[in-house]
Biotite code that builds the C-alpha atoms (Angstrom):
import biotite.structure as struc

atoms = struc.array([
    struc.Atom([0.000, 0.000, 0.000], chain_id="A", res_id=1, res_name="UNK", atom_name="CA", element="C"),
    struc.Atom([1.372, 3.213, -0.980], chain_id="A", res_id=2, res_name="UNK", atom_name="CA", element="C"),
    struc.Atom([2.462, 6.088, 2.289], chain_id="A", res_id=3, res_name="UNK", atom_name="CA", element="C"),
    struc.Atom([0.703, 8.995, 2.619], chain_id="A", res_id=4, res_name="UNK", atom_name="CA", element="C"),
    struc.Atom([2.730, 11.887, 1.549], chain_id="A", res_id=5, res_name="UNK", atom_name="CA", element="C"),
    struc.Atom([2.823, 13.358, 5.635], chain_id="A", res_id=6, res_name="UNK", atom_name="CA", element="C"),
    struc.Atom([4.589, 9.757, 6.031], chain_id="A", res_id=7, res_name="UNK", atom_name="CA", element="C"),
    struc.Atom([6.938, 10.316, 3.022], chain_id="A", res_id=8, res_name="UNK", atom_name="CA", element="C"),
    struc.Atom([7.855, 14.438, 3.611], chain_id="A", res_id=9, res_name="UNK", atom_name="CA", element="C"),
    struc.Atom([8.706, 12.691, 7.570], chain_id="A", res_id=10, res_name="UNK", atom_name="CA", element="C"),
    struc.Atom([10.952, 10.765, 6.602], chain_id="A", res_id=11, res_name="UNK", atom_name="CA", element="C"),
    struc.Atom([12.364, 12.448, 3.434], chain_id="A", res_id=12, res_name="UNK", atom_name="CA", element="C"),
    struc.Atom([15.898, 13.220, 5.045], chain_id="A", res_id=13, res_name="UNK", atom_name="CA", element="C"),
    struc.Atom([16.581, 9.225, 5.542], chain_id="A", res_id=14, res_name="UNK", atom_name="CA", element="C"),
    struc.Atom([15.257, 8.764, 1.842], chain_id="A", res_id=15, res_name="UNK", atom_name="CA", element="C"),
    struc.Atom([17.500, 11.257, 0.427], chain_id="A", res_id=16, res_name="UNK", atom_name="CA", element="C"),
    struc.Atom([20.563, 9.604, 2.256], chain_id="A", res_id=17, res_name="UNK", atom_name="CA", element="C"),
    struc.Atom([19.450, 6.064, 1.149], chain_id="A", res_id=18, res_name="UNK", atom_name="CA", element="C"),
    struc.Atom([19.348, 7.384, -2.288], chain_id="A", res_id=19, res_name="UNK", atom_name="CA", element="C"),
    struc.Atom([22.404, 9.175, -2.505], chain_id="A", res_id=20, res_name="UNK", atom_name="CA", element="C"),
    struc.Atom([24.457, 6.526, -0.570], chain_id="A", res_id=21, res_name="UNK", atom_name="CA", element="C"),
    struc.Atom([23.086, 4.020, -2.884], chain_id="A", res_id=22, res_name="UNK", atom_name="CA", element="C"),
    struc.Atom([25.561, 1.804, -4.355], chain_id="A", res_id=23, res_name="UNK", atom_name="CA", element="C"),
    struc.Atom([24.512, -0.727, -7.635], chain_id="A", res_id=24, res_name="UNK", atom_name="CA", element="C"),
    struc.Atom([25.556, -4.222, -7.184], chain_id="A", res_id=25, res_name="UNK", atom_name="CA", element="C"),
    struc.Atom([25.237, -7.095, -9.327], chain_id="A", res_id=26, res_name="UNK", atom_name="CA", element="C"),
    struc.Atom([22.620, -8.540, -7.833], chain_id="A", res_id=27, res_name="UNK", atom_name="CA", element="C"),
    struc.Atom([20.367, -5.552, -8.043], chain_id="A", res_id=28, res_name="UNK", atom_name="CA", element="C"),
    struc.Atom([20.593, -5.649, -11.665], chain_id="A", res_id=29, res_name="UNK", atom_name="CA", element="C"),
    struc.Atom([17.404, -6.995, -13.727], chain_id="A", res_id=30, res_name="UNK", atom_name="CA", element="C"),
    struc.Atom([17.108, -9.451, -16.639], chain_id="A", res_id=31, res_name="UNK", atom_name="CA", element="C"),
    struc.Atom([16.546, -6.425, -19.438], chain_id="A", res_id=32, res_name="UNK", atom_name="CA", element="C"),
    struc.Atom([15.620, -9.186, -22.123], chain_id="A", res_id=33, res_name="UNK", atom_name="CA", element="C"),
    struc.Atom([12.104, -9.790, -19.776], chain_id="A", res_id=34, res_name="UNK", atom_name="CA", element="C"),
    struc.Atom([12.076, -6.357, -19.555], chain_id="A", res_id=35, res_name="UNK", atom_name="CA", element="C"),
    struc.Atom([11.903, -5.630, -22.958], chain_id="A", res_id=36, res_name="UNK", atom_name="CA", element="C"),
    struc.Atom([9.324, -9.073, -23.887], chain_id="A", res_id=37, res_name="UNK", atom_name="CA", element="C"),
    struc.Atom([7.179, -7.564, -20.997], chain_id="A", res_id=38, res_name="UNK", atom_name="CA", element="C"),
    struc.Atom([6.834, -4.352, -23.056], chain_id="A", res_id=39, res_name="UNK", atom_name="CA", element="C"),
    struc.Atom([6.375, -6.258, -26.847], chain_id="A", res_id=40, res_name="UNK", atom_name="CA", element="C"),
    struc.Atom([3.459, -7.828, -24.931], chain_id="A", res_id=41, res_name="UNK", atom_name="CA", element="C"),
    struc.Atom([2.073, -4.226, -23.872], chain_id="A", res_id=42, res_name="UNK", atom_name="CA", element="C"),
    struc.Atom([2.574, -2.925, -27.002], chain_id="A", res_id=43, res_name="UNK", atom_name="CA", element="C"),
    struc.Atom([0.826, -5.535, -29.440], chain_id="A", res_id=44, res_name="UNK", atom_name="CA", element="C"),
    struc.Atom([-1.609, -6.284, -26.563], chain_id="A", res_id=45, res_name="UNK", atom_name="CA", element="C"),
    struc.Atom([-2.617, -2.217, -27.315], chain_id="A", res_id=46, res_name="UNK", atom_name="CA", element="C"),
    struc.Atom([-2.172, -2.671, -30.697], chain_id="A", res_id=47, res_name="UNK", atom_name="CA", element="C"),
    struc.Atom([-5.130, -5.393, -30.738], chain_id="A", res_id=48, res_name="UNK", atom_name="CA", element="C"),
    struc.Atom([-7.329, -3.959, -28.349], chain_id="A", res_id=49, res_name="UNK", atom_name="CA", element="C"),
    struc.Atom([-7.145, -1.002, -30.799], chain_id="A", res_id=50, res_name="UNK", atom_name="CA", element="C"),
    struc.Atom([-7.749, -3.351, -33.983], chain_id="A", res_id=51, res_name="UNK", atom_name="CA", element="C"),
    struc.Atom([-10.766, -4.796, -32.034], chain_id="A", res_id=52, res_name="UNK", atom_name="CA", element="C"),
    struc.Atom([-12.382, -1.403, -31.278], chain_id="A", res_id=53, res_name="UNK", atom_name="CA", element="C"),
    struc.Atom([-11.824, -0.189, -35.330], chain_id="A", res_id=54, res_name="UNK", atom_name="CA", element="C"),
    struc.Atom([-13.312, -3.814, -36.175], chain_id="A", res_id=55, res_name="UNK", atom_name="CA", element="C"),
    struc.Atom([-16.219, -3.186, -33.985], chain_id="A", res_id=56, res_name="UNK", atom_name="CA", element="C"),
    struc.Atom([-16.738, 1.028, -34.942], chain_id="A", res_id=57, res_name="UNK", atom_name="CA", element="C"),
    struc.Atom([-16.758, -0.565, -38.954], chain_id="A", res_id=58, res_name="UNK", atom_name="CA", element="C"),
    struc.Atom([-19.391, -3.160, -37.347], chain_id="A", res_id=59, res_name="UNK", atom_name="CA", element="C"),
    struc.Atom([-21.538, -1.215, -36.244], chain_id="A", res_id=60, res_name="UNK", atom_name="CA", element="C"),
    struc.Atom([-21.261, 0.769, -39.178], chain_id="A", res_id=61, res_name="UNK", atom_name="CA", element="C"),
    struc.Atom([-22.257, -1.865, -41.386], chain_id="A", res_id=62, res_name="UNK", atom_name="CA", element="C"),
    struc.Atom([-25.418, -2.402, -39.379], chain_id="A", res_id=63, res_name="UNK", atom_name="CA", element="C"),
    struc.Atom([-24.089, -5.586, -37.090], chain_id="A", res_id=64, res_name="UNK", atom_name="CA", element="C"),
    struc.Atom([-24.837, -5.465, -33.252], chain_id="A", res_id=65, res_name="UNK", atom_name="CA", element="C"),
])
């Protein structure tokens, strides 16, 4: 569940020096290849749910329920 922004401006001194003391390590680093299959999917996902509303607008057009 996401902190109320009180909670977050409280605390904003300890988040600034987590972030700036931050430190990348191997292990942190993600798999960009699922990354990047994750966001093929998104795109022709949208891509079809955009081909099924101009199928249905050309329907409807046409007369079909």
């Amino acid at each position: 569940m996401p902190r109320a922004v009180d909670e977050i401006l409280q605390h904003a001194d300890e988040l600034v020096a987590r972030f700036e003391s931050y430190e990348p390590s191997p292990a942190d680093e993600q798999d960009a290849g699922a990354v990047a299959q994750l966001r093929a999917a998104v795109v022709e996902r949208s891509e079809a749910e955009r081909h099924l509303i101009d199928a249905i607008r050309n329907a409807r057009e046409t007369g079909l329920s």
